[in-house]
DSSP file (Angstrom, degrees, kcal/mol; ACC not computed):
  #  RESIDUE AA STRUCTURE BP1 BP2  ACC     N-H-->O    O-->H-N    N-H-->O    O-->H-N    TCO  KAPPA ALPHA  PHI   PSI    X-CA   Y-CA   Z-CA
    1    1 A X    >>        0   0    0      0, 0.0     4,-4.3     0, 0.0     3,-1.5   0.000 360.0 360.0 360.0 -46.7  -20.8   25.1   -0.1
    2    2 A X  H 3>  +     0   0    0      1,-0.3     4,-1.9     2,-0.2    51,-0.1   0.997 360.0  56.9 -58.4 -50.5  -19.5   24.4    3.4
    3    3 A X  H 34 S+     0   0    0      1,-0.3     4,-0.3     2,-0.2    -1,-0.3   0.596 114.0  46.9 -58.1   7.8  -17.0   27.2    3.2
    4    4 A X  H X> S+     0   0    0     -3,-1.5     4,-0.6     2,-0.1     3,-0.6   0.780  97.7  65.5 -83.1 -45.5  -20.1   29.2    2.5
    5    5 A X  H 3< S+     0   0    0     -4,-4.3    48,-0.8     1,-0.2    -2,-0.2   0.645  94.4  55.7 -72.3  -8.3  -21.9   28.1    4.8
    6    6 A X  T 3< S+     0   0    0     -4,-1.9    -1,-0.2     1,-0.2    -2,-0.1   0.916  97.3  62.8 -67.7 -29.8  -19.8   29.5    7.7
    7    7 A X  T <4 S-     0   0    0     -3,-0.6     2,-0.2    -4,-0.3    -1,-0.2   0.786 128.6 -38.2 -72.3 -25.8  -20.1   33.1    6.5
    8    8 A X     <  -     0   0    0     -4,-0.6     2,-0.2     2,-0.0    45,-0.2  -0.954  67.8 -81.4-179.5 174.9  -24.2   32.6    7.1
    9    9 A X        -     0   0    0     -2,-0.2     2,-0.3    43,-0.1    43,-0.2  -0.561  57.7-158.4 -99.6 175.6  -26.9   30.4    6.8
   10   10 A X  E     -A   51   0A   0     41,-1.7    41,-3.2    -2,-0.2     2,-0.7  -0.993  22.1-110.6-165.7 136.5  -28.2   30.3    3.4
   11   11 A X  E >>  -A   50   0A   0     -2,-0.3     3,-3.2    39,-0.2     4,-3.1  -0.580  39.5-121.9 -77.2 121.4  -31.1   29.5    0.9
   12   12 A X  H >> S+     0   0    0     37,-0.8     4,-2.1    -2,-0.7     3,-0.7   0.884 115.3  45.6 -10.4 -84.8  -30.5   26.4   -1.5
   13   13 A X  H 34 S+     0   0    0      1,-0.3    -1,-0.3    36,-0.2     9,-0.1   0.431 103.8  61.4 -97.6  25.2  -30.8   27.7   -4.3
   14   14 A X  H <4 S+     0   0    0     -3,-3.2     5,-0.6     4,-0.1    -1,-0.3   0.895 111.6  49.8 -76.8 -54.9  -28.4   30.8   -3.1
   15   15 A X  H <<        0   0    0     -4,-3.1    -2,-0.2    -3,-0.7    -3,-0.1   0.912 360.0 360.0 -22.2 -73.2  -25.8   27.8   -2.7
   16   16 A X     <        0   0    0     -4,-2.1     6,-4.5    -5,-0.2     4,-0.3   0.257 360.0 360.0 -39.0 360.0  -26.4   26.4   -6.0
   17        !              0   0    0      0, 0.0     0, 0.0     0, 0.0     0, 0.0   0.000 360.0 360.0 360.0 360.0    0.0    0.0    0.0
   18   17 A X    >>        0   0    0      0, 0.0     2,-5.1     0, 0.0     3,-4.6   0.000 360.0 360.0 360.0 -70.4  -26.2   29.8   -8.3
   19   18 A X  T 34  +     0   0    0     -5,-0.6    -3,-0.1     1,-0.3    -5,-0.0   0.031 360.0  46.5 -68.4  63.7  -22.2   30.3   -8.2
   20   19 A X  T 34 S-     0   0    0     -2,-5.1    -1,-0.3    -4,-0.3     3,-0.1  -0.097 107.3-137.5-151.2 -19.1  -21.8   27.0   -8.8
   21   20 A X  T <4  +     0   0    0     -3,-4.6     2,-0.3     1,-0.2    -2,-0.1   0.995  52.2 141.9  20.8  79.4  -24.2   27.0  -11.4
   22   21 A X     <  -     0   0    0     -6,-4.5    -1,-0.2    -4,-0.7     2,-0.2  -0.937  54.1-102.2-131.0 162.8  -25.7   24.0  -10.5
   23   22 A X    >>  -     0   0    0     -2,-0.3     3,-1.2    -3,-0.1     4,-1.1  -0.438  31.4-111.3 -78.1 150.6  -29.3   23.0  -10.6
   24   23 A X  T 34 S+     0   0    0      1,-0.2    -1,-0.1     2,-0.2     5,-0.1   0.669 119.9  50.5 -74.3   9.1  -31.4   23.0   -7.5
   25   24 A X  T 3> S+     0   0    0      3,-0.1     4,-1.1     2,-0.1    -1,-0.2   0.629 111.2  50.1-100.8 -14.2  -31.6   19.0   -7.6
   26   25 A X  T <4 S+     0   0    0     -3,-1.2    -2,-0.2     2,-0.2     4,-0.1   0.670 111.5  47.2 -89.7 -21.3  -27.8   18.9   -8.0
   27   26 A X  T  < S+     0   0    0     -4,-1.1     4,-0.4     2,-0.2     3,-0.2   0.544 105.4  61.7 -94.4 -12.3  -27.4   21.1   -5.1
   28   27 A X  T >> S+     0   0    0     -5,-0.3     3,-3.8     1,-0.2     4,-1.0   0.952  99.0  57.7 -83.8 -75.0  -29.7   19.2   -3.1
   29   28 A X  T 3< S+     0   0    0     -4,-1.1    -1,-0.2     1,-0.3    -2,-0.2   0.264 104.9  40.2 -81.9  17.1  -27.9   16.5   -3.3
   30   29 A X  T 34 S+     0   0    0     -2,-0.2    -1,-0.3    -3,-0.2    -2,-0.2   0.288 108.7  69.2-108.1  18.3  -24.6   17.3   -1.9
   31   30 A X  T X> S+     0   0    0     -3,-3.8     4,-1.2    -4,-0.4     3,-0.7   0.604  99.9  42.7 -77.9 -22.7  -26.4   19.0    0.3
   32   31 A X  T 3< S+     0   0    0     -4,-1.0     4,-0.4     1,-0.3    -3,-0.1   0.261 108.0  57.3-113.5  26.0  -27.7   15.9    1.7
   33   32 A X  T 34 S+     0   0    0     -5,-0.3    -1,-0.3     2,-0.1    -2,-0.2   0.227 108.0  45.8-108.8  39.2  -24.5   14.1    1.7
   34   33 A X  T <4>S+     0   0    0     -3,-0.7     5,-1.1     6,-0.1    -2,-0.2   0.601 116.6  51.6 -77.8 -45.5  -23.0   16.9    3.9
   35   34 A X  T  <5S+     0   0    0     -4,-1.2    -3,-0.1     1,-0.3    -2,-0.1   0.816 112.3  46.5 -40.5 -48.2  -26.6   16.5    6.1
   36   35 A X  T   5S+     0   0    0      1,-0.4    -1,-0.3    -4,-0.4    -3,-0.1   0.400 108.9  51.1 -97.6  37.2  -25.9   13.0    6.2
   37   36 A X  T   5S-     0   0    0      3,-0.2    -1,-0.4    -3,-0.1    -2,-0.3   0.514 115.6-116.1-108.3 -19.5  -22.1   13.7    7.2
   38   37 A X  T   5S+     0   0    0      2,-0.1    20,-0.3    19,-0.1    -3,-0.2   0.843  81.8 129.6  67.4  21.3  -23.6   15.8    9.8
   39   38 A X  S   <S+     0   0    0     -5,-1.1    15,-2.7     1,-0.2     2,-0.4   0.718  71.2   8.6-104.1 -61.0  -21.9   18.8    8.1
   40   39 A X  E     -B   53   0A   0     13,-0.2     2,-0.3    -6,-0.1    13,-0.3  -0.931  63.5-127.4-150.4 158.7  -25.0   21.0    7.9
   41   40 A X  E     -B   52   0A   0     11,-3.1    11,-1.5    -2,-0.4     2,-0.3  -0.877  22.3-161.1-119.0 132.7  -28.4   21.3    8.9
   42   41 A X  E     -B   51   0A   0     -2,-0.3     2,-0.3     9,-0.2     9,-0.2  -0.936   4.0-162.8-131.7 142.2  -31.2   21.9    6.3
   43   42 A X  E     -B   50   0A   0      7,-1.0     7,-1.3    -2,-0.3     2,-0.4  -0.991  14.3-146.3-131.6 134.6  -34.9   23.4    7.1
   44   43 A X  E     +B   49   0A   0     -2,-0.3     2,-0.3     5,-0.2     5,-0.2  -0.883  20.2 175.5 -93.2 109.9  -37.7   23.2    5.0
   45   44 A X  S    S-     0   0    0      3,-1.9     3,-0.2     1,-0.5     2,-0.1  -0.602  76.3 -51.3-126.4  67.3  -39.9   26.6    5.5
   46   45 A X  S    S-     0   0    0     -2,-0.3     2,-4.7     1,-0.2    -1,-0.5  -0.407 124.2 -23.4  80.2-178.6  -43.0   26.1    2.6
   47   46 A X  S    S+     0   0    0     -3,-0.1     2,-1.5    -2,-0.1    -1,-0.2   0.462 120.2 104.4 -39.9   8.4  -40.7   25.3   -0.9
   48   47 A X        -     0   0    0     -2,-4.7    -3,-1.9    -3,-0.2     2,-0.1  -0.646  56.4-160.3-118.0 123.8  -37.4   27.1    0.6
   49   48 A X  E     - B   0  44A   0     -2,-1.5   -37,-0.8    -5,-0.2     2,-0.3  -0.684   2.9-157.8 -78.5 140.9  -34.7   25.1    1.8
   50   49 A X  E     -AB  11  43A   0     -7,-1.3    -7,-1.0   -39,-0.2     2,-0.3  -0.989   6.0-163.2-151.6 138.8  -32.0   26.8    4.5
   51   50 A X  E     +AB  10  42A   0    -41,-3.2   -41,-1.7    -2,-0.3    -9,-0.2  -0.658  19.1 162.6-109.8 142.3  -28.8   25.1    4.6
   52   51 A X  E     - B   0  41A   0    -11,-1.5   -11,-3.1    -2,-0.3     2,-0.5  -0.930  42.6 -89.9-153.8 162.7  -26.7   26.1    7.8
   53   52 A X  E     - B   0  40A   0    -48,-0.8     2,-2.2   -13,-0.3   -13,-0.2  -0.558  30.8-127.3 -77.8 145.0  -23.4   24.3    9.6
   54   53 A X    >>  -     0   0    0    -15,-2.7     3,-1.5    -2,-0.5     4,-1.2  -0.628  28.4-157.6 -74.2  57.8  -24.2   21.7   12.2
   55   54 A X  H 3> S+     0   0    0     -2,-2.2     4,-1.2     1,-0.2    -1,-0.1   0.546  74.9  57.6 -18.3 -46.2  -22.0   23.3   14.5
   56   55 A X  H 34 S+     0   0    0      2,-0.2    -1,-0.2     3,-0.2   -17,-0.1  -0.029 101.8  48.3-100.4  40.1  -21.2   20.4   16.8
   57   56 A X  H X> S+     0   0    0     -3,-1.5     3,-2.3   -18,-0.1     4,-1.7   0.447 113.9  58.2-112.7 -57.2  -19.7   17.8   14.5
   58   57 A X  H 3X S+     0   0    0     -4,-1.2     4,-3.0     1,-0.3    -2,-0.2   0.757 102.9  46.3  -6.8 -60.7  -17.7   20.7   13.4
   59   58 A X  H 3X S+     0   0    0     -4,-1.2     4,-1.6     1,-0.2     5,-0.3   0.805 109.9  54.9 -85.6 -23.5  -16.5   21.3   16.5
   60   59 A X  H <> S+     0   0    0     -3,-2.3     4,-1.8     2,-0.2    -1,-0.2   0.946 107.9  49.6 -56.3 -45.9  -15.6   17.4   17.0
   61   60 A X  H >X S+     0   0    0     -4,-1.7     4,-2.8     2,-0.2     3,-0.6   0.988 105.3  60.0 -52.1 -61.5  -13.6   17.4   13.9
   62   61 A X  H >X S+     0   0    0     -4,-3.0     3,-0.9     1,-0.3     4,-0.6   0.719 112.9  40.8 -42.2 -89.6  -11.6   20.9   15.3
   63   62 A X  H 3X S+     0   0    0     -4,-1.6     4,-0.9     1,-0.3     5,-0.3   0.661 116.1  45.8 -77.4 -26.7  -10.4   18.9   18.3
   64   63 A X  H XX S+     0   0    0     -4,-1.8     4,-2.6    -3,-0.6     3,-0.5   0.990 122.6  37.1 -75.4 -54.0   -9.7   15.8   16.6
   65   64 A X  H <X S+     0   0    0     -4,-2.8     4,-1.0    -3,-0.9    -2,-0.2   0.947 112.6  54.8 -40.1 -75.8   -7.7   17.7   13.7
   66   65 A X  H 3X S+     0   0    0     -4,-0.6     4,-1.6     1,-0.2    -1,-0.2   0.758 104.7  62.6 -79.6  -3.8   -6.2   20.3   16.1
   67   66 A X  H <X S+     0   0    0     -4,-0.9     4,-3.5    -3,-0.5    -1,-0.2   0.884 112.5  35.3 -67.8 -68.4   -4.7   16.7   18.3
   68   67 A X  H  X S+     0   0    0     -4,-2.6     4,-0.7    -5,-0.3    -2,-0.2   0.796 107.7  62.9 -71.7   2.0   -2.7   15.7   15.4
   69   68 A X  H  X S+     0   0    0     -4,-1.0     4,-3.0    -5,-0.2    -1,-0.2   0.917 110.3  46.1 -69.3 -53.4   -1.8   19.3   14.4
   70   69 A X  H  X S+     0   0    0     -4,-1.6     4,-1.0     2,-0.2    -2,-0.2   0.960 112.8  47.3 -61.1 -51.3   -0.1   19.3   17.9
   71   70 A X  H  < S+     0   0    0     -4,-3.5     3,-0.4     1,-0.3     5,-0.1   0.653 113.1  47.8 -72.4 -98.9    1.6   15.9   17.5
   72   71 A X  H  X S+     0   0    0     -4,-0.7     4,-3.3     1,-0.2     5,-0.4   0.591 109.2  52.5  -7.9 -40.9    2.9   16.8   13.9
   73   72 A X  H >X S+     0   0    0     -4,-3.0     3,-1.9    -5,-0.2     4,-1.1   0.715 107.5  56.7 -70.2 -79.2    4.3   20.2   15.2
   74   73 A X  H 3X S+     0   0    0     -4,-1.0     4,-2.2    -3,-0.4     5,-0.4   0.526 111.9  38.6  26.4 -89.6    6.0   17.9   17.9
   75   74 A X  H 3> S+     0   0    0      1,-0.2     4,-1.6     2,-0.2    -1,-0.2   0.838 115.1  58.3 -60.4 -30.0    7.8   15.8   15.2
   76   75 A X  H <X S+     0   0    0     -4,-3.3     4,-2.4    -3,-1.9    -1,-0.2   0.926 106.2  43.1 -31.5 -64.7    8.5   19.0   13.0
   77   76 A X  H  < S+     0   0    0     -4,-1.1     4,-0.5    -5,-0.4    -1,-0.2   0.697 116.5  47.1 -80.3 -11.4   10.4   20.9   15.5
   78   77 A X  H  X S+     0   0    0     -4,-2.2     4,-0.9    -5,-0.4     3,-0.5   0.822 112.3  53.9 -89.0 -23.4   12.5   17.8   16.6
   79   78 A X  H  X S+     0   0    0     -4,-1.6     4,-1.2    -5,-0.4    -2,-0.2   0.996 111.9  41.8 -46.1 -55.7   13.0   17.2   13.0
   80   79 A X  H  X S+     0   0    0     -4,-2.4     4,-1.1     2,-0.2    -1,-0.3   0.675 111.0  59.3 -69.6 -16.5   14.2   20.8   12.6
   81   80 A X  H >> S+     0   0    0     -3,-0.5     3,-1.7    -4,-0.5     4,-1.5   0.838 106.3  52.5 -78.8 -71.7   16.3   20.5   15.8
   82   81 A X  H 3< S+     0   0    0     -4,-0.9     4,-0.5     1,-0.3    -2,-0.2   0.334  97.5  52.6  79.9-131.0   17.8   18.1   14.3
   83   82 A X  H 3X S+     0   0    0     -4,-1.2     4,-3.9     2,-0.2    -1,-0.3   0.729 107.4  58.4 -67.9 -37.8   19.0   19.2   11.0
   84   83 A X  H <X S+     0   0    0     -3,-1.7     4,-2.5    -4,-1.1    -2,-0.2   0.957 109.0  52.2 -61.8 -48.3   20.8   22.3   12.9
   85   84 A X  H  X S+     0   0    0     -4,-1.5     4,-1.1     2,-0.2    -1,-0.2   0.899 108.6  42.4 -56.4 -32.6   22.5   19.5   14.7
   86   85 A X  H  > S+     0   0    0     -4,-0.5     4,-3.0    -5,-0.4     5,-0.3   0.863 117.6  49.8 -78.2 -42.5   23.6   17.8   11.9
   87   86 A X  H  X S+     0   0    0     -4,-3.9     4,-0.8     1,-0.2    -2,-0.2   0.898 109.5  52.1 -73.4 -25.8   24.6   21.1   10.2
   88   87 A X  H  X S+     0   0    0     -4,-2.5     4,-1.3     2,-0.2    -2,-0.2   0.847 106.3  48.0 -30.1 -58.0   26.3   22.1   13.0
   89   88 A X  H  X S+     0   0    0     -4,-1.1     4,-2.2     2,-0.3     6,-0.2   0.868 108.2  60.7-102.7 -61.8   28.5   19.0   13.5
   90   89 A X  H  <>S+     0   0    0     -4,-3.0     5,-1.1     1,-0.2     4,-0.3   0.952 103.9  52.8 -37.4 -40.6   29.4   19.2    9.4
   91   90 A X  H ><5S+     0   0    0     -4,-0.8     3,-1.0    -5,-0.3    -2,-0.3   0.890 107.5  43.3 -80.3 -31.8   30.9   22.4   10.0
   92   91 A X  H 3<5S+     0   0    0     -4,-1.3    -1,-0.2     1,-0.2    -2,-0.1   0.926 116.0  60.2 -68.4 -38.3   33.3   21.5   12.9
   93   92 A X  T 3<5S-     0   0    0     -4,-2.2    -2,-0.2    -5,-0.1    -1,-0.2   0.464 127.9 -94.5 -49.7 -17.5   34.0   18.6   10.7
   94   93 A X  T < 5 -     0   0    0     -3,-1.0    -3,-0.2    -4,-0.3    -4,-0.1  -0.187  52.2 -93.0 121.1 -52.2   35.1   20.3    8.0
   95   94 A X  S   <S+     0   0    0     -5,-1.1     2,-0.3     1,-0.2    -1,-0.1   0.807  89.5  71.1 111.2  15.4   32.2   20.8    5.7
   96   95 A X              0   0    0     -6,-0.2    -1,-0.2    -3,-0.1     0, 0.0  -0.953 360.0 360.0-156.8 145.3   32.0   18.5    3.5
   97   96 A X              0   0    0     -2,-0.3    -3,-0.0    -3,-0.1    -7,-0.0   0.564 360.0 360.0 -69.0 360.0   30.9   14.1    3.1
């Protein structure tokens, strides 16, 4: 549902059909995303319109893209590394 709901905002029961869920089963992971702060739902006469809650979104991105950075960090020393260590077998001889 979220990865739908970036493409557009969206009717309930638009959500529901390729899911083939009912519109009381789609309401209610629709309001645990709501109560995640995920997605914003408006009530306009009986139609519900689901959209993302842009700024918990955007909280997550920065918290995520923090440990994305550290991880690439320990990656690339990982990977230096292993060229050191293959390096240093091969003057060595090549073999344990």
């Amino acid at each position: 549902m979220l990865r739908r709901l970036f493409e557009r905002e969206q009717y309930l029961s638009e959500l529901a059909a390729p899911l083939e869920m009912s519109f009381p089963a789609a309401s209610k992971h629709v309001r645990v995303l709501e109560d995640a702060d995920l997605v914003e739902r408006r009530v306009v006469g009986r139609t519900h319109i689901c959209r993302v809650a842009g700024d918990r979104l955007s909280d997550a991105s920065r918290w995520l893209e923090g440990y994305r950075r550290l991880w690439e960090t320990k990656f690339q020393a990982l990977d230096e590394l292993l060229v050191e260590m293959k390096d240093k077998e091969q003057r060595d001889g090549g073999g344990p």
